[in-house]
C-alpha positions as CSV (number, residue, x, y, z in Angstrom):
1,X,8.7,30.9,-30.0
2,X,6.5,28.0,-30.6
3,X,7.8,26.3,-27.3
4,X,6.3,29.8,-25.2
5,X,3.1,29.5,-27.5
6,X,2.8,26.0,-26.3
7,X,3.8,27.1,-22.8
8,X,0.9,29.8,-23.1
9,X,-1.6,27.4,-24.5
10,X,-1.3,24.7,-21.9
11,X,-1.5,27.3,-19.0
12,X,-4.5,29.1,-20.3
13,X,-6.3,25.8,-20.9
14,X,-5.6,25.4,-17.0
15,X,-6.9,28.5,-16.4
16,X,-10.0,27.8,-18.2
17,X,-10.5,24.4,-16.0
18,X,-9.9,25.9,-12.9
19,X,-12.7,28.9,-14.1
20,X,-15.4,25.7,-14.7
21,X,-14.5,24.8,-11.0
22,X,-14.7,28.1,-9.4
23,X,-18.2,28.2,-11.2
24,X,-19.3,24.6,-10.0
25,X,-18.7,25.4,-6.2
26,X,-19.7,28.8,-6.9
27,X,-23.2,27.7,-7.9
28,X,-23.6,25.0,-5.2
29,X,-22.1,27.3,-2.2
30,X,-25.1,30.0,-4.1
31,X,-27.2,27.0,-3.6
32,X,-26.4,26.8,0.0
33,X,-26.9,30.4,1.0
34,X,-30.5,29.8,-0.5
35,X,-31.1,27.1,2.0
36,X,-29.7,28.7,4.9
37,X,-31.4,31.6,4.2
38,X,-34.7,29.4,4.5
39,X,-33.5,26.8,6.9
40,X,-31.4,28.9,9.1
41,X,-31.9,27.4,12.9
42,X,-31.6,23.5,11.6
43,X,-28.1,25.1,9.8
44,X,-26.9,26.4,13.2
45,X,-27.9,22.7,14.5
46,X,-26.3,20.9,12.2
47,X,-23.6,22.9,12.3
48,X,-22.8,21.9,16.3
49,X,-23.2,18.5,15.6
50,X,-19.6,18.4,13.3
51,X,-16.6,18.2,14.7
52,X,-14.7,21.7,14.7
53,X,-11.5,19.8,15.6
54,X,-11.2,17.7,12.8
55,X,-12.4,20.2,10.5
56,X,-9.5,22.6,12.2
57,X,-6.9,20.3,12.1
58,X,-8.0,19.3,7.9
59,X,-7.7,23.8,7.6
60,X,-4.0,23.7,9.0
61,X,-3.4,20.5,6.9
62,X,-4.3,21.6,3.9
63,X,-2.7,25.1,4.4
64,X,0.6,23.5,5.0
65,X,0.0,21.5,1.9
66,X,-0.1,24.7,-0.3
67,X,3.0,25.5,1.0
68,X,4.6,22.7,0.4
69,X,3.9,22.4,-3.0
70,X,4.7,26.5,-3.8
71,X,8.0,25.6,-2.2
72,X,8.3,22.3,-4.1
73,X,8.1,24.2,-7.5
74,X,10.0,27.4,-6.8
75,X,12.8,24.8,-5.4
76,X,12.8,23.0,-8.0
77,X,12.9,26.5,-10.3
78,X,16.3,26.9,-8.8
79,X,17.8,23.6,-9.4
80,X,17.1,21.7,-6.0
81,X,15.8,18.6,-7.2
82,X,15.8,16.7,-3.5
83,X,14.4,19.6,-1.8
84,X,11.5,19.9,-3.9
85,X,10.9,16.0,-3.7
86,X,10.8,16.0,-0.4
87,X,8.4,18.9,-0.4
88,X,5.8,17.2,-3.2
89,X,6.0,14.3,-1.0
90,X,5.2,16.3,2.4
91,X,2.1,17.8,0.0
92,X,1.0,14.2,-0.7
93,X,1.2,12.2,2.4
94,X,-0.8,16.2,4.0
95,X,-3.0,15.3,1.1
96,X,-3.4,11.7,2.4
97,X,-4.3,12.8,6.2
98,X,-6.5,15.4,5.1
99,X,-8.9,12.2,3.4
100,X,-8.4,10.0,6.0
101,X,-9.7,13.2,8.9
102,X,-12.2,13.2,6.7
103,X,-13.1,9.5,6.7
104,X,-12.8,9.3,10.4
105,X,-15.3,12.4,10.6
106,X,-17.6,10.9,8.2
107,X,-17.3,7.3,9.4
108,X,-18.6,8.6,13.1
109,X,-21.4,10.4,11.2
110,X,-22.6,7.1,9.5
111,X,-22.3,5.4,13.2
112,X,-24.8,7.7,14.8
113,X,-27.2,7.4,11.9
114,X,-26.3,10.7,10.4
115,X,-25.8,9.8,6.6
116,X,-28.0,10.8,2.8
117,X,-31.3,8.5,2.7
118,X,-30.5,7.6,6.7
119,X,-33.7,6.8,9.1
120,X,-32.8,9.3,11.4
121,X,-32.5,12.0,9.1
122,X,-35.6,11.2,7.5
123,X,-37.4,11.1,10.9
124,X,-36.0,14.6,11.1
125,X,-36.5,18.5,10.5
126,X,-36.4,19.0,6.5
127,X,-33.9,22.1,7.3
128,X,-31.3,19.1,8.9
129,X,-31.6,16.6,6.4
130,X,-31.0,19.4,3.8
131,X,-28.1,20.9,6.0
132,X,-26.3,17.0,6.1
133,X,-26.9,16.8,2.6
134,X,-25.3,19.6,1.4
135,X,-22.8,18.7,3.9
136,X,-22.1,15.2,2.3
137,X,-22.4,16.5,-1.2
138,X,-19.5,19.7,-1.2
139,X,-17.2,17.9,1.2
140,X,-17.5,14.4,-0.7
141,X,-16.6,16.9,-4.1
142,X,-14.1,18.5,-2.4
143,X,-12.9,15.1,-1.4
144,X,-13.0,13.6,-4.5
145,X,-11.0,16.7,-5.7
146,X,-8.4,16.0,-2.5
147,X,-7.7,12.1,-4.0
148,X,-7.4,13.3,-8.0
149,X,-5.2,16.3,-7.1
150,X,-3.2,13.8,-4.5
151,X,-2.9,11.1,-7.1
152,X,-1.2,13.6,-9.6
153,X,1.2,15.2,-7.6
154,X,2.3,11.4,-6.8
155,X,2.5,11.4,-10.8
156,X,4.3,14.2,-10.6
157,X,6.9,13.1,-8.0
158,X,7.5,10.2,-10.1
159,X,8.4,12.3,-13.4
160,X,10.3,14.5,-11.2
161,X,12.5,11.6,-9.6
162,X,12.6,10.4,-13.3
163,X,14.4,13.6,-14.8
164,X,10.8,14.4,-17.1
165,X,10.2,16.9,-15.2
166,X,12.9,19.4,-14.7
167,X,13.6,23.5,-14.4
168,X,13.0,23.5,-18.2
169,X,9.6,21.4,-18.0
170,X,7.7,22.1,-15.6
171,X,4.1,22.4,-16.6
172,X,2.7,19.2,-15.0
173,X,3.9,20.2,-11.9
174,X,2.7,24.2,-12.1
175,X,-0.4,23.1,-13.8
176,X,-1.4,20.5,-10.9
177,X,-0.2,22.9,-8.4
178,X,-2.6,25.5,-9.2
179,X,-5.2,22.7,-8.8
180,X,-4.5,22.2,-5.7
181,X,-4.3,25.8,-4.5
182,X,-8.2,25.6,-5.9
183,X,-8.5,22.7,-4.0
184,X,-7.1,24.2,-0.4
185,X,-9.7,27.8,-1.1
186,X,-12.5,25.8,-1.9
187,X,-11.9,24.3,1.7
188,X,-11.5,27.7,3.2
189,X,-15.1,28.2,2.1
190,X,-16.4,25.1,3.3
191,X,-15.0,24.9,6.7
192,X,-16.9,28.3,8.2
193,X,-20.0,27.5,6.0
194,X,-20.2,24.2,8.0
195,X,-18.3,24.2,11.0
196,X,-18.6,27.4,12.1
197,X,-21.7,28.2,11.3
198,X,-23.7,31.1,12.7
C-alpha cells in the first residue's frame, strides 16, 4: 500500500512538472501568435529563409524517438531487458542527431549573419528581427529540453544495464519518458509555426 502511494506520489508530481511546461510554451507560442498577428509578411519571410529539410528530417527523428522509448518501457514491462536497451539507446543517439541538425541549421544561420543582436538583423524589418528571435528563443528551449531529457535517458540506460531499474521499478524510466513525449509535441508545434509558415 505505501509502495502504490509512493508510486502515485512520484507520478503526480510528474504530472505537475510537465503542466508548468505545457504552460511555459503555451505562454510563449501565445506570445508568438501576438507577433504574427502584427508582423505577419516578415513571419512568412523568415519563415522561407529556414531550412524545411532539416527541420523535416529533426520531425521524423524525434517521432521515431517517441517510439523508441514507448517500446523501450513496455519491453522492458515484459521482462526483455536487451530489447529495451537497445531501444533507450536508439532514443538517445535520435536524441543526439536531433541537436546536432539543429547545430548545423543554426551554425549556417550565424554564417550568413542571421543571429540575436546580429548587424544584419538590426539593419533589418523589426517584424524579422522579432520572427529570428522568437526563432532562437523556442527552438534553443526546446533544445536545451532535447540535451536534459537525452542526458537522463543515458542515466537511465545506465540503471537499467545495472539491474536498478527493473519491471518492478520503473519510475525513472516512465517518468523521463513522459518528458520526452513533451519534448517530441512541443516540436510538433514549433516546426509548422516556423517552417512552414503561412
Amino acid at each position: 500500500m505505501s509502495e502504490a502511494r509512493d508510486n502515485f506520489g512520484v507520478r503526480f508530481g510528474m504530472w505537475l512538472f510537465l503542466y508548468t511546461e505545457i504552460m511555459f510554451f503555451g505562454g510563449l507560442f501565445i506570445l508568438y501568435s501576438v507577433y504574427y498577428h502584427d508582423y505577419y509578411p516578415y513571419f512568412i519571410q523568415g519563415g522561407k529563409e529556414l531550412d524545411i529539410f532539416l527541420g523535416s528530417l529533426n520531425t521524423f527523428v524525434l517521432l521515431a524517438s517517441s517510439f523508441c522509448v514507448a517500446a523501450s518501457i513496455e519491453f522492458l514491462r515484459k521482462g526483455a531487458r536487451k530489447a529495451a536497451l537497445a531501444l533507450l539507446g536508439s532514443t538517445v543517439l535520435l536524441g543526439s542527431l536531433f541537436l546536432f541538425d539543429k547545430g548545423i541549421e543554426w551554425a549556417h544561420k550565424f554564417s550568413h549573419g542571421i543571429y540575436p543582436g546580429s548587424a544584419s538583423l538590426a539593419a533589418g524589418p523589426k517584424g524579422l528581427t522579432i520572427f529570428f528571435g522568437l526563432y532562437f528563443t523556442l527552438t534553443g528551449l526546446h533544445a536545451l529540453h532535447v540535451l536534459i531529457g537525452s542526458t537522463v535517458l543515458a542515466y537511465c540506460w545506465v540503471l537499467i544495464y545495472r539491474g536498478r531499474i527493473t519491471a518492478g521499478n520503473m519510475n525513472w524510466l516512465e517518468n523521463t519518458g513522459l518528458f520526452w513525449h513533451l519534448v517530441d509535441i512541443i516540436w510538433i508545434f514549433l516546426f509548422p509555426l516556423f517552417y512552414l509558415i503561412l
